[in-house]
C-alpha positions as CSV (number, residue, x, y, z in Angstrom):
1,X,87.6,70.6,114.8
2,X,86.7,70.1,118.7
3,X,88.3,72.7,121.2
4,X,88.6,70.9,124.4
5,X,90.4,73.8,126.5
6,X,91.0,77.1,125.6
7,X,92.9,79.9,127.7
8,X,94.1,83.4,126.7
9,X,97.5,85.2,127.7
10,X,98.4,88.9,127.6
11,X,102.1,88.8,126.4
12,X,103.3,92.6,127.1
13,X,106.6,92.0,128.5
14,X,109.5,90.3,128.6
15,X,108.3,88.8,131.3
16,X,105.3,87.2,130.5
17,X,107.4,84.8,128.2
18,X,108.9,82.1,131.0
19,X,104.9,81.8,132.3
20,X,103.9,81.5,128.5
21,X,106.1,79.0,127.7
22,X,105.3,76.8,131.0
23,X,101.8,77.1,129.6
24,X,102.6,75.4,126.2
25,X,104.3,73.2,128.1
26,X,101.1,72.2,130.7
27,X,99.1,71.8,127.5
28,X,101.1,69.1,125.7
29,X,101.9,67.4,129.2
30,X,97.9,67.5,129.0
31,X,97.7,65.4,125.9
32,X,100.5,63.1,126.4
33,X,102.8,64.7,124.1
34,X,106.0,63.4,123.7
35,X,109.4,65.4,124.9
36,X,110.6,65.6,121.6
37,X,107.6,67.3,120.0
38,X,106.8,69.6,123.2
39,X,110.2,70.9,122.4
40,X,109.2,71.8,119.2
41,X,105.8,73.3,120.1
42,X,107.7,75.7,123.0
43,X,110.4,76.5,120.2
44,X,107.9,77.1,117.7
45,X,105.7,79.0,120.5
46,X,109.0,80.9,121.7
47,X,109.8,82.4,118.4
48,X,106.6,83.6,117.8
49,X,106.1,85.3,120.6
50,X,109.3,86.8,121.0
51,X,108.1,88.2,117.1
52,X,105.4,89.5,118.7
53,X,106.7,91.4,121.0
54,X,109.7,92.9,119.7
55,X,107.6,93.7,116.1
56,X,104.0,94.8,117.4
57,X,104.7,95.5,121.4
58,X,102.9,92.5,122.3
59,X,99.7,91.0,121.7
60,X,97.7,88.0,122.7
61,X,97.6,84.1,122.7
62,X,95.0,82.1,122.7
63,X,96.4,78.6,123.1
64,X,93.6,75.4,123.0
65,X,93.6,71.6,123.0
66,X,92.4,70.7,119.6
67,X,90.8,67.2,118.6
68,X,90.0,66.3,114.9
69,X,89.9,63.3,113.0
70,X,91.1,61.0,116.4
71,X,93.9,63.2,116.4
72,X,94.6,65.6,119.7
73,X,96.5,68.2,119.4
74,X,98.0,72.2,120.7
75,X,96.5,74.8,118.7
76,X,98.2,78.5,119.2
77,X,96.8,81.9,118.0
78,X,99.0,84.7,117.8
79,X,97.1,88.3,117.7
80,X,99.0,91.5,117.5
81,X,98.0,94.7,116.2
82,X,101.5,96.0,115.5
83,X,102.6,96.9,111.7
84,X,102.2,93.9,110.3
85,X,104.3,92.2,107.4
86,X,104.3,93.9,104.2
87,X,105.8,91.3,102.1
88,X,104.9,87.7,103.7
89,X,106.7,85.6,100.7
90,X,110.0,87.3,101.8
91,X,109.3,86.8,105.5
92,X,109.5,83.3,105.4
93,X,112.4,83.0,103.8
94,X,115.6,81.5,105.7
95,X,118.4,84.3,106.2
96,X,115.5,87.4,105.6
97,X,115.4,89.6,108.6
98,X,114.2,93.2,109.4
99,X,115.7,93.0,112.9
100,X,119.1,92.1,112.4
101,X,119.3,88.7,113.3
102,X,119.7,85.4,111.6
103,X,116.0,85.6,109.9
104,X,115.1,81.9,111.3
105,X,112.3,83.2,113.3
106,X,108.9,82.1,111.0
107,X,110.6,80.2,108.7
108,X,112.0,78.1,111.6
109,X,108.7,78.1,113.6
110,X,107.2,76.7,110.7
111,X,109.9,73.8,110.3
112,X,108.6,72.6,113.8
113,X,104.8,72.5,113.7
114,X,102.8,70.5,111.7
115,X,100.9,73.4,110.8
116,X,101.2,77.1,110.2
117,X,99.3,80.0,108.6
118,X,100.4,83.4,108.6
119,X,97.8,86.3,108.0
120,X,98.8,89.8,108.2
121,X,97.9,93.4,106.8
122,X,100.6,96.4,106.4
123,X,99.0,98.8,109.6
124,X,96.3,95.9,111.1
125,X,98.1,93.5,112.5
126,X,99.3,89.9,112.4
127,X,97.7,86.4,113.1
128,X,99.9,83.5,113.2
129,X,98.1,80.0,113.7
130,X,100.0,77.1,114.7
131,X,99.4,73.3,115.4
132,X,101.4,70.5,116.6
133,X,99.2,66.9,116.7
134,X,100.5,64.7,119.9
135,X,101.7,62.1,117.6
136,X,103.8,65.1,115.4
137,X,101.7,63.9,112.2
């Protein structure tokens, strides 16, 4: 896998989720992704970092233009040291929720990228890695 651009955000506050998300955005304008599937990257990406800063506080982003195997894509690294996810089976399932809402959150997220890994350890932290190729394939 080639990274072609890389940039880090800070996501601490509420705030720093409308310049995020413009972000995303500028990266999949960038590759020539389509409307449809830069609406399901910023979706994805807006799920996941609302997560992130309602569960752990905040964390960090690194977001990068990704090429492998011809393909081009939006590669985005979520990094918090908050709690972490004690059960990850149960956390992406539909309907489960520790924060009183519909529990669509990761499950959903995943739904919309074409890729998605979830690491995470009770007291360290969680990484969430996601992918969406241009082409959504």
């Amino acid at each position: 896998m080639i990274v072609m651009t890389k940039d880090t955000m800070e996501i601490v506050r509420e705030q720093d989720v409308v310049p995020f998300r413009n972000r995303v955005r500028e990266f999949g304008t960038r590759i020539g992704m389509s409307l449809v599937n830069q609406t399901k990257l910023i979706t994805a990406a807006s799920e996941l970092v609302r997560n992130m800063l309602k569960y752990a506080s905040g964390g960090k982003v690194i977001l990068e233009i990704i090429s492998h195997n011809a393909k081009t894509g939006v590669r985005l690294t979520f990094k918090d040291e908050g709690p972490g996810i004690a059960d990850i089976a149960m956390a992406m399932r539909d309907g489960f929720s520790t924060g009183r809402s519909l529990g669509l959150g990761l499950p959903g997220a995943k739904r919309l990228v074409n890729e998605f890994d979830l690491k995470s350890n009770p007291g360290e932290g969680t990484t969430v890695t996601v992918i969406h190729w241009k082409n959504g394939r």
